[in-house]
Short mmCIF file of the C-alpha atoms (twelve columns), coordinates in Angstrom:
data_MODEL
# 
_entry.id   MODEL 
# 
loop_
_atom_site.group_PDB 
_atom_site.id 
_atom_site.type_symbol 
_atom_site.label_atom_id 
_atom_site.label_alt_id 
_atom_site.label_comp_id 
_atom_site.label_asym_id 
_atom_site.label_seq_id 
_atom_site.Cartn_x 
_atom_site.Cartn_y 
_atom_site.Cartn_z 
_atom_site.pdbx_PDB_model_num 
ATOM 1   C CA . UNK A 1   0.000   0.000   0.000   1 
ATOM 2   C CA . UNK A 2   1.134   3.522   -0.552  1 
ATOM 3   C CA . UNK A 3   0.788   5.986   1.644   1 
ATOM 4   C CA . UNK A 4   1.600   8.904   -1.015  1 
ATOM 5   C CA . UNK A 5   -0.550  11.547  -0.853  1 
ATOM 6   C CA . UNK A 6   -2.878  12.960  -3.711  1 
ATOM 7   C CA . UNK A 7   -3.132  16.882  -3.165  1 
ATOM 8   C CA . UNK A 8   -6.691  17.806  -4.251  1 
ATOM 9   C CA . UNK A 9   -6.284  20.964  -6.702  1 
ATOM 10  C CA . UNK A 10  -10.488 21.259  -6.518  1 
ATOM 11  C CA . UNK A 11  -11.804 23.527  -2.860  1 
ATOM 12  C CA . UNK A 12  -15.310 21.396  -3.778  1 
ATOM 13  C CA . UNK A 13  -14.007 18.186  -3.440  1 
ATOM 14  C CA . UNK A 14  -11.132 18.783  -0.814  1 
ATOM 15  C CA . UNK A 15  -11.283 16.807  2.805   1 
ATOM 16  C CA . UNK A 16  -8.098  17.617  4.076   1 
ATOM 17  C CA . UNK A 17  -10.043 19.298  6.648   1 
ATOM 18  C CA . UNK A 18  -12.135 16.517  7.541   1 
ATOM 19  C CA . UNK A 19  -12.139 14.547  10.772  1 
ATOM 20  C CA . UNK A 20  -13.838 11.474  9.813   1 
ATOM 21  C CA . UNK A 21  -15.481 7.987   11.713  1 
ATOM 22  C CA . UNK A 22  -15.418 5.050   9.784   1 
ATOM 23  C CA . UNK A 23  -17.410 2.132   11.545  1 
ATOM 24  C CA . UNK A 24  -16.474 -1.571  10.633  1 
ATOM 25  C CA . UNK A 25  -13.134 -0.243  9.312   1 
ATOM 26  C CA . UNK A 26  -11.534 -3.893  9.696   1 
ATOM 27  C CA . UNK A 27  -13.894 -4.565  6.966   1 
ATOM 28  C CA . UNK A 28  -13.594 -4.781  3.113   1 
ATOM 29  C CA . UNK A 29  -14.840 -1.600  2.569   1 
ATOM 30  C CA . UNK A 30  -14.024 0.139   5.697   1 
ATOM 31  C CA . UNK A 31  -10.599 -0.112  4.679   1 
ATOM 32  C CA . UNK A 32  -11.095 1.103   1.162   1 
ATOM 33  C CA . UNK A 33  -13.078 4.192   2.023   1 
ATOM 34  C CA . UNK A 34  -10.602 4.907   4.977   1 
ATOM 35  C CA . UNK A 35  -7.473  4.654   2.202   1 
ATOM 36  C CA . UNK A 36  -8.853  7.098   0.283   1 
ATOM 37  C CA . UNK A 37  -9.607  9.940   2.957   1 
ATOM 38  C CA . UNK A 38  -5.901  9.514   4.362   1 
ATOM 39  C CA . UNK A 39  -4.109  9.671   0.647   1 
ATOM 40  C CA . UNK A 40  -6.397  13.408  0.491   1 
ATOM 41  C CA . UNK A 41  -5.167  14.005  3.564   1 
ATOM 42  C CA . UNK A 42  -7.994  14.105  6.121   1 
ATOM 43  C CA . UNK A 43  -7.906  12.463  9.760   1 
ATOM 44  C CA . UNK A 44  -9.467  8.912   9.702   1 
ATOM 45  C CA . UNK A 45  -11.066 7.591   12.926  1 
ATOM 46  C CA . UNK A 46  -11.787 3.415   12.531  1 
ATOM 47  C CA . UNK A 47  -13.337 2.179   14.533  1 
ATOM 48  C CA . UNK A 48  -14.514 -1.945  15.215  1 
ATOM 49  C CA . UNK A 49  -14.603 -4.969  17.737  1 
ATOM 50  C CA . UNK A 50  -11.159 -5.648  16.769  1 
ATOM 51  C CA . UNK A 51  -8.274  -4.794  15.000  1 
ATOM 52  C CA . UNK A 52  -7.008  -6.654  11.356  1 
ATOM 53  C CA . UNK A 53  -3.850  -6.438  9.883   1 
ATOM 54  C CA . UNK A 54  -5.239  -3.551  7.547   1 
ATOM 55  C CA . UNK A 55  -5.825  -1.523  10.127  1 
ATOM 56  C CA . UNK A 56  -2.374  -1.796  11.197  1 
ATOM 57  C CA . UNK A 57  -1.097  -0.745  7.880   1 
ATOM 58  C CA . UNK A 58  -3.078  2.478   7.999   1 
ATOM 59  C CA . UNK A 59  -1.876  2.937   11.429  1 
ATOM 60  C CA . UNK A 60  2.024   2.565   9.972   1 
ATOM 61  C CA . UNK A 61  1.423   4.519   6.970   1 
ATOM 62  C CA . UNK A 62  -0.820  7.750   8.252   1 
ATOM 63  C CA . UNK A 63  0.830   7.506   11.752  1 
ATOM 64  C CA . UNK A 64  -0.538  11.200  12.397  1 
ATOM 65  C CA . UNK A 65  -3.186  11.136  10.278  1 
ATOM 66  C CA . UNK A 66  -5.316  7.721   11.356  1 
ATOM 67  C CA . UNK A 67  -6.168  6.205   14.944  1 
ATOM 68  C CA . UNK A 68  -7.587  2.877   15.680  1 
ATOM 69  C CA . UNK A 69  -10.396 2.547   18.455  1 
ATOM 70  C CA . UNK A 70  -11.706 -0.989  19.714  1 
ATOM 71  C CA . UNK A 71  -15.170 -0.305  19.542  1 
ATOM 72  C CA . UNK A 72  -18.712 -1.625  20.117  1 
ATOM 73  C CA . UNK A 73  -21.309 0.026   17.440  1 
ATOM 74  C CA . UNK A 74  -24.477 -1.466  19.807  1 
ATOM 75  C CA . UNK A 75  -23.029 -0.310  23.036  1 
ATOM 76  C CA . UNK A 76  -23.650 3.768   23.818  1 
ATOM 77  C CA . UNK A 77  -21.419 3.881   26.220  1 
ATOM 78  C CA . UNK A 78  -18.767 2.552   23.773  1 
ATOM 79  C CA . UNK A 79  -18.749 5.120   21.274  1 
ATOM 80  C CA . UNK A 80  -19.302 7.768   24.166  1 
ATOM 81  C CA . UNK A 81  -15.951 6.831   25.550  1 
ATOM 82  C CA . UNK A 82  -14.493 7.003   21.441  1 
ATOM 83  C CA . UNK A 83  -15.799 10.167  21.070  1 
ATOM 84  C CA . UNK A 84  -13.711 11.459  24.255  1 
ATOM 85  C CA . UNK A 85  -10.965 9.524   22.542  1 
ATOM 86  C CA . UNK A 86  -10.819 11.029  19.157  1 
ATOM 87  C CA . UNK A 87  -11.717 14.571  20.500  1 
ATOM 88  C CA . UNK A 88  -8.772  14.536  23.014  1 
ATOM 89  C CA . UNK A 89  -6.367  13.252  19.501  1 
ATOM 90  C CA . UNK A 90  -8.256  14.852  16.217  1 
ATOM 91  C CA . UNK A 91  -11.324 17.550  17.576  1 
ATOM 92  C CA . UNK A 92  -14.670 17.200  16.582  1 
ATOM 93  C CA . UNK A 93  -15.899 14.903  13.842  1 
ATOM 94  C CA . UNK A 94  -17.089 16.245  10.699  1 
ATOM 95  C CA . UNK A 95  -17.730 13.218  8.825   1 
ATOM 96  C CA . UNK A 96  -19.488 9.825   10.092  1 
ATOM 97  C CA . UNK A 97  -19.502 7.018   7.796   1 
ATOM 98  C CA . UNK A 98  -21.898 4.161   9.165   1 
ATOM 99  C CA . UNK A 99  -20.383 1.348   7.446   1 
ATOM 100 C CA . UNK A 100 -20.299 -1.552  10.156  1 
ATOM 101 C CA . UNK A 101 -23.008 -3.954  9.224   1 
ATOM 102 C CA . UNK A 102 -23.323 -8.062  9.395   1 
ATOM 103 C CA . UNK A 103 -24.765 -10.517 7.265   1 
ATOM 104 C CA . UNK A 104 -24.908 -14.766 7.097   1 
ATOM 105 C CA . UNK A 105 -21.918 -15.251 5.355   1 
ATOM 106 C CA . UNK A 106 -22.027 -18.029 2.642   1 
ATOM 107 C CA . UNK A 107 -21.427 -21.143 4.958   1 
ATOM 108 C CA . UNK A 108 -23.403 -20.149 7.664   1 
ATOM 109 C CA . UNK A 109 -24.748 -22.895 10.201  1 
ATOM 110 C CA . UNK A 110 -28.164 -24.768 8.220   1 
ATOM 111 C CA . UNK A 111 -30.252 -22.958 10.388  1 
ATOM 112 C CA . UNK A 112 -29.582 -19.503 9.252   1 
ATOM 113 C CA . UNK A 113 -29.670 -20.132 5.741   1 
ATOM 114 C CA . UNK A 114 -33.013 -21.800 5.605   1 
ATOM 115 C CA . UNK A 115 -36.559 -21.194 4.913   1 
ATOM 116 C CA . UNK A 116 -37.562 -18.240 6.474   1 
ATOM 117 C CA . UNK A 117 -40.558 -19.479 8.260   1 
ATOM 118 C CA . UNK A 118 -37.183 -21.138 10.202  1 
ATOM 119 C CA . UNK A 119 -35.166 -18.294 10.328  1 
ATOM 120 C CA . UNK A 120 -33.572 -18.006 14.201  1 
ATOM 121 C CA . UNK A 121 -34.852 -15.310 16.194  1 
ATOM 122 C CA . UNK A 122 -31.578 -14.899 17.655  1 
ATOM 123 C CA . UNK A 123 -30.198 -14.537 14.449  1 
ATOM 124 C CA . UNK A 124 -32.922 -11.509 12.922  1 
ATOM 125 C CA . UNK A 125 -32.362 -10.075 16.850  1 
ATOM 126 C CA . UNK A 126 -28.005 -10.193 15.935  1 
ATOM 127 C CA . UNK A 127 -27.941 -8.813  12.490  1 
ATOM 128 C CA . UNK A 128 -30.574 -5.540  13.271  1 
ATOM 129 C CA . UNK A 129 -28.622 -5.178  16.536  1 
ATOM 130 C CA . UNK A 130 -25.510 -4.104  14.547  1 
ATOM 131 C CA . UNK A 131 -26.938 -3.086  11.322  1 
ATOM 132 C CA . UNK A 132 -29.804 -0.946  12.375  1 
ATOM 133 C CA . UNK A 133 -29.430 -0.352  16.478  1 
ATOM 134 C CA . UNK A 134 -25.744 0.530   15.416  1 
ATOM 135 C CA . UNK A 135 -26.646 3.118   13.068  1 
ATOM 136 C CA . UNK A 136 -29.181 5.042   15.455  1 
ATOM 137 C CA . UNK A 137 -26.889 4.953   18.253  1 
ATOM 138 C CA . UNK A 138 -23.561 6.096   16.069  1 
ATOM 139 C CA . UNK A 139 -26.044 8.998   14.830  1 
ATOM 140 C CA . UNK A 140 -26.820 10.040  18.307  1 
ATOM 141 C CA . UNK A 141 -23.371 10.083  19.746  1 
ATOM 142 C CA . UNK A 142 -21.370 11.597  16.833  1 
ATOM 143 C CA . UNK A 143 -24.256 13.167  14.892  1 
ATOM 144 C CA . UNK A 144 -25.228 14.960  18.380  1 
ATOM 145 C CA . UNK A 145 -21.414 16.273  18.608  1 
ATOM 146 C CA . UNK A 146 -22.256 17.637  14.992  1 
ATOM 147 C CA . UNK A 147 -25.268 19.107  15.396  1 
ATOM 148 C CA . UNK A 148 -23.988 20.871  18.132  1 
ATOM 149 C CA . UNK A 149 -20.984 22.230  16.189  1 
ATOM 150 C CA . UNK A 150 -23.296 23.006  12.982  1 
ATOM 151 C CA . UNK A 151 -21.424 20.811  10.723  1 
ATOM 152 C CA . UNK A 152 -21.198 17.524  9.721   1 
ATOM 153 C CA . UNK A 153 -21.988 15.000  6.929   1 
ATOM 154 C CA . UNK A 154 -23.355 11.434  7.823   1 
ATOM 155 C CA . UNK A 155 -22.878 8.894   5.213   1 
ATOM 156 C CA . UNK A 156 -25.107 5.337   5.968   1 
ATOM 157 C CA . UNK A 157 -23.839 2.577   4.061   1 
ATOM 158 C CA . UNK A 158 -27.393 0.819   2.655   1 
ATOM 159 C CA . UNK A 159 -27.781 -1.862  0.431   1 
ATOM 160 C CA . UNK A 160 -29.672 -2.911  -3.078  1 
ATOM 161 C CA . UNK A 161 -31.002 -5.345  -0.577  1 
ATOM 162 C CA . UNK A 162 -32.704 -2.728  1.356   1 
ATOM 163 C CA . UNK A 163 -34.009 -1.347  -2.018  1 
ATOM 164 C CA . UNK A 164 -35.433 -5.036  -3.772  1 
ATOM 165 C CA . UNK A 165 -35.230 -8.092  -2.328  1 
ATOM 166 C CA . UNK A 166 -32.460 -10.635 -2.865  1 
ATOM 167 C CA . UNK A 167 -32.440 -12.376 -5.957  1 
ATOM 168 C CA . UNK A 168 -32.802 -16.349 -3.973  1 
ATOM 169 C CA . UNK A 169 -32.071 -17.054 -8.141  1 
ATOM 170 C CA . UNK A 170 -28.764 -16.608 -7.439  1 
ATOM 171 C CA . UNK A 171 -28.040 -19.599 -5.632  1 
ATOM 172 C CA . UNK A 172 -30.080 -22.412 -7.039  1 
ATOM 173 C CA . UNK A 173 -26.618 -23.777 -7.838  1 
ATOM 174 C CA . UNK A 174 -26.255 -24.587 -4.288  1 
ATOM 175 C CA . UNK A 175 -29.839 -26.119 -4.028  1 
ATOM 176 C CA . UNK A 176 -28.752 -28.497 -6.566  1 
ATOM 177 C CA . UNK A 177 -26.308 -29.888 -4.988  1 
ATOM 178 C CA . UNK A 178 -28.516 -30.930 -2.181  1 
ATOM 179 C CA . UNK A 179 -28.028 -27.710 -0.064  1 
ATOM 180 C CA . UNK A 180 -31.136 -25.990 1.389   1 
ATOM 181 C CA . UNK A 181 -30.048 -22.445 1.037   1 
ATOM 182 C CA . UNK A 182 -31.635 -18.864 0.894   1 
ATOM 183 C CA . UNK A 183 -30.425 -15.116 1.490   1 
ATOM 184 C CA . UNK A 184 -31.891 -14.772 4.866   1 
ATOM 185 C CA . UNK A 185 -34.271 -11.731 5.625   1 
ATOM 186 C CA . UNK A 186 -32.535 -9.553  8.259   1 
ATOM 187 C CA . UNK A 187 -29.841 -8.220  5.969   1 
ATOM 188 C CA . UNK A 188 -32.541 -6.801  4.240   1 
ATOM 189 C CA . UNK A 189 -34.871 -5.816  6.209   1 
ATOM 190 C CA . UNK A 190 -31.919 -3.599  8.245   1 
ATOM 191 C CA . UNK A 191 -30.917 -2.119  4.627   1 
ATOM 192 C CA . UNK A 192 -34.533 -0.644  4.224   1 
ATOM 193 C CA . UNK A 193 -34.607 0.851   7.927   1 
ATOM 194 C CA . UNK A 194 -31.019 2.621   6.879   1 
ATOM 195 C CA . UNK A 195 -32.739 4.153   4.531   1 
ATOM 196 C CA . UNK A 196 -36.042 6.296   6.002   1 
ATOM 197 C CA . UNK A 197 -33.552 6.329   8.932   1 
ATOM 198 C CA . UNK A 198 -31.263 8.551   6.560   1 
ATOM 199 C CA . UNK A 199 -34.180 10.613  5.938   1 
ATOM 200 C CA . UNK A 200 -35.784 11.069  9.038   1 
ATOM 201 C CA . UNK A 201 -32.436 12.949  10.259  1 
ATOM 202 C CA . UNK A 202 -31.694 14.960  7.422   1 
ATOM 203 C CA . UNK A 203 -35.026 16.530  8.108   1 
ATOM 204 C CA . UNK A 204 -34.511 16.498  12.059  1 
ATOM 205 C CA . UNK A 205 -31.004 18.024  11.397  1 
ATOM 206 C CA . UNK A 206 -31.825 20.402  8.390   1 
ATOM 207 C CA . UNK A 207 -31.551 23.464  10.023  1 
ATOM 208 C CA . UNK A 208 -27.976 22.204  12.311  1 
ATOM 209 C CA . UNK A 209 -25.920 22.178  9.197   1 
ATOM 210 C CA . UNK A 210 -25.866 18.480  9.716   1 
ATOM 211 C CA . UNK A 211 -26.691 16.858  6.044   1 
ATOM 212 C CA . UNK A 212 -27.521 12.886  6.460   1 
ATOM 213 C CA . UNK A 213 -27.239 10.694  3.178   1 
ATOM 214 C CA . UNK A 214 -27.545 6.806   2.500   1 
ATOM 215 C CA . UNK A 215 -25.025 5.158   -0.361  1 
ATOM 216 C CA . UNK A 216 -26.865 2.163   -1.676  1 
ATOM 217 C CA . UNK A 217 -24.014 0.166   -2.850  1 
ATOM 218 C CA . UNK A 218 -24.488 -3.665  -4.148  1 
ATOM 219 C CA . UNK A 219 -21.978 -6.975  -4.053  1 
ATOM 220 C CA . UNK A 220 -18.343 -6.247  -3.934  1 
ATOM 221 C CA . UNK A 221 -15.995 -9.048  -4.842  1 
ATOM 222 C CA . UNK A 222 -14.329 -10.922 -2.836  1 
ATOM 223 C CA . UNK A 223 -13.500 -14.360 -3.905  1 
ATOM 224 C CA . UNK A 224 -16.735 -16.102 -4.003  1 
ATOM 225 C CA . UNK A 225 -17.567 -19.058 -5.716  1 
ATOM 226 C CA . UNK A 226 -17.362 -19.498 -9.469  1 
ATOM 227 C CA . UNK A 227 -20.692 -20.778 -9.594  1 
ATOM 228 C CA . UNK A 228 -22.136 -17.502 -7.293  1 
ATOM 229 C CA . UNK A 229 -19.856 -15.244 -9.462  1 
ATOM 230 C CA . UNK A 230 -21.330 -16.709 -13.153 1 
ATOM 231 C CA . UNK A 231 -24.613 -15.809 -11.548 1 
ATOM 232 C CA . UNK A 232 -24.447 -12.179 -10.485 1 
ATOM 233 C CA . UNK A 233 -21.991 -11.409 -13.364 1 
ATOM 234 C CA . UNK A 234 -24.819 -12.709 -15.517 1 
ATOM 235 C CA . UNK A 235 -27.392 -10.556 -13.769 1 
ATOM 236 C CA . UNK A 236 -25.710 -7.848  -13.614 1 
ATOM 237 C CA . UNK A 237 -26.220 -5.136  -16.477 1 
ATOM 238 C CA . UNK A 238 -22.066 -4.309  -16.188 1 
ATOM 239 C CA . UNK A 239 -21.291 -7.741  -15.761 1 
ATOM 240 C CA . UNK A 240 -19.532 -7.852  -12.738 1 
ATOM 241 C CA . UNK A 241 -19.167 -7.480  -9.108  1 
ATOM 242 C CA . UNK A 242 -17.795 -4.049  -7.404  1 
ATOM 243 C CA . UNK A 243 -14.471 -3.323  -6.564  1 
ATOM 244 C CA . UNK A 244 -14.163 -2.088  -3.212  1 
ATOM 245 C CA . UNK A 245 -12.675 1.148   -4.594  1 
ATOM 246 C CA . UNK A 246 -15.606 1.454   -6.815  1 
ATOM 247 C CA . UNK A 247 -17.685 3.400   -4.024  1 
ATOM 248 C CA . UNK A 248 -14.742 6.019   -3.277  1 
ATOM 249 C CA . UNK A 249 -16.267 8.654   -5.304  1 
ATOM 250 C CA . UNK A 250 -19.017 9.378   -3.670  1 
ATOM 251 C CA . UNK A 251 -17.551 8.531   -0.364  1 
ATOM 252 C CA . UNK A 252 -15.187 11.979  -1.123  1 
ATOM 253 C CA . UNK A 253 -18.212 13.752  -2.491  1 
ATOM 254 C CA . UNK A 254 -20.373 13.029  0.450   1 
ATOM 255 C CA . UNK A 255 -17.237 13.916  2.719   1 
ATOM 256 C CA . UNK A 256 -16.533 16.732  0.779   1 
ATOM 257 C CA . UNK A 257 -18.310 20.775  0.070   1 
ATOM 258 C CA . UNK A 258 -19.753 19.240  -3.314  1 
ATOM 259 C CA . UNK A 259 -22.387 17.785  -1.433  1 
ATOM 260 C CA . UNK A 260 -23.397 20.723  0.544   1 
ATOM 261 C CA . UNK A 261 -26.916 20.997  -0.722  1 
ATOM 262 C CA . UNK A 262 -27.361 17.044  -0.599  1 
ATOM 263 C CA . UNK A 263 -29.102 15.738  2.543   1 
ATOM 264 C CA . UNK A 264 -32.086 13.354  2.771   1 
ATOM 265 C CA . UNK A 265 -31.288 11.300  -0.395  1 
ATOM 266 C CA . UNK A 266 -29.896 8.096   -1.351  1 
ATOM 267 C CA . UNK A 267 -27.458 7.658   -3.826  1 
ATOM 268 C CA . UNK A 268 -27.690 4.287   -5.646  1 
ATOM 269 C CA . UNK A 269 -24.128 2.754   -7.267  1 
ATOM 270 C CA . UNK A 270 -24.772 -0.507  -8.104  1 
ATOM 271 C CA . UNK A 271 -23.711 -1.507  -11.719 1 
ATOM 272 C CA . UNK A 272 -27.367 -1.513  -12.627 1 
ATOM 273 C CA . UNK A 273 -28.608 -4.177  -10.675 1 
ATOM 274 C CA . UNK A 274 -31.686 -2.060  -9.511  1 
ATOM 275 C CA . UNK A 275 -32.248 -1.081  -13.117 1 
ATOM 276 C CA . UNK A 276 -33.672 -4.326  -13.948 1 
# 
């Protein structure tokens, strides 16, 4: 990885002043999105449950520029005691990026990847924990500190699975080979509350010169099977899954003063899958 940095020539699209919060930064994504704010120059706060060996390398590369916080995005008190943390190191944020979120990976146990009439309770109570409970709370800790400096952008991380359902076409290959498999409903069910979430605070903190948008993003690769890949690549109108850099763009625009008359919307990047 380099850490060189890319001076931004453009005031609009500059972040160098930005103090941002990325949640789930061990993540795919998190990683991707935080990479891009440090090369521009802006201070990156990660946050997750535990630290990776990615967020390592952003702590040895942007050694003034990025700190690592062990955090708990269902636990208030948690992020209370990281926003005391990044204050005392960075200031205020300006930037949230709610990116932390959970799903039933592909070899889940049986249970989770069943019918839904099955579907564990435990298991729709786990994922909305994180993915929705995590949100709301992350918005009233570090949106709050925004609100009350007048400034801020809040970028939720949503899903085409909050927008349509999940395409259970997608892995008949799996069915016939004797598996009982479906995408399970809480993912998606999570997505969709990010989403009049979003809106319901850009209206509540219209007038606070805190702007609140959702990114609704869809599959990113990351090694899946062949079969799984044929069959999204197929679907897809671009014919194939994201990159994680793919979503950077708008990441920098929503960070950035080119969005300053965006709030209550939700920007869909998804290859065209929602086109369909």
């Amino acid at each position: 990885m380099s850490n060189k940095t890319i001076k931004c020539t453009d005031p609009l699209f500059d972040v160098s002043r930005e103090i941002v919060i990325i949640t789930g930064i061990g993540g795919q994504l998190g990683y991707a999105y935080a990479k891009a704010l440090l090369q521009r120059d802006a201070r990156v706060v990660g946050l997750d449950i535990r630290s990776t060996p990615e967020c390592e390398q952003l702590t040895n590369f942007y050694p003034d520029n990025f700190l690592f916080l062990h955090s708990d995005v269902t636990d208030k008190g948690v992020l209370q005691e990281n926003l005391l943390s990044m204050e005392k190191r960075f200031g205020s944020p300006t930037v949230l990026i709610n990116n932390a979120a959970i799903d039933a990976p592909p070899f889940s146990p049986p249970e989770e990847t069943g019918p839904f009439e099955e579907y564990p309770e435990a298991s729709w109570d786990k994922v909305i924990d994180v993915n929705l409970k995590g949100v709301y709370l992350c918005c009233q800790v570090f949106g709050a500190a925004m609100a009350q400096a007048n400034n801020g952008s809040i970028i939720n991380i949503a899903s085409i699975y909050g927008v349509v359902s999940p395409d259970q076409n997608l892995y008949e290959y799996r069915r016939q080979r004797g598996e009982i498999f479906y995408k399970p409903v809480a993912y998606s069910a999570s997505k969709s509350g990010i989403l009049n979430l979003t809106r319901y605070l850009a209206v509540y903190w219209g007038k606070r010169g805190v702007r609140v948008n959702s990114l609704t993003i869809a599959g990113v690769f990351n090694h899946q099977e062949q079969p799984f890949l044929d069959a999204y690549c197929g679907r897809i109108p671009v014919g194939r899954m994201a990159d994680a850099n793919d979503y950077n763009g708008a990441i920098l625009f929503f960070a950035s003063e080119s969005s300053r008359y965006m709030t209550g919307s939700n920007m869909v990047i998804d290859g065209g899958w929602t086109a369909i």
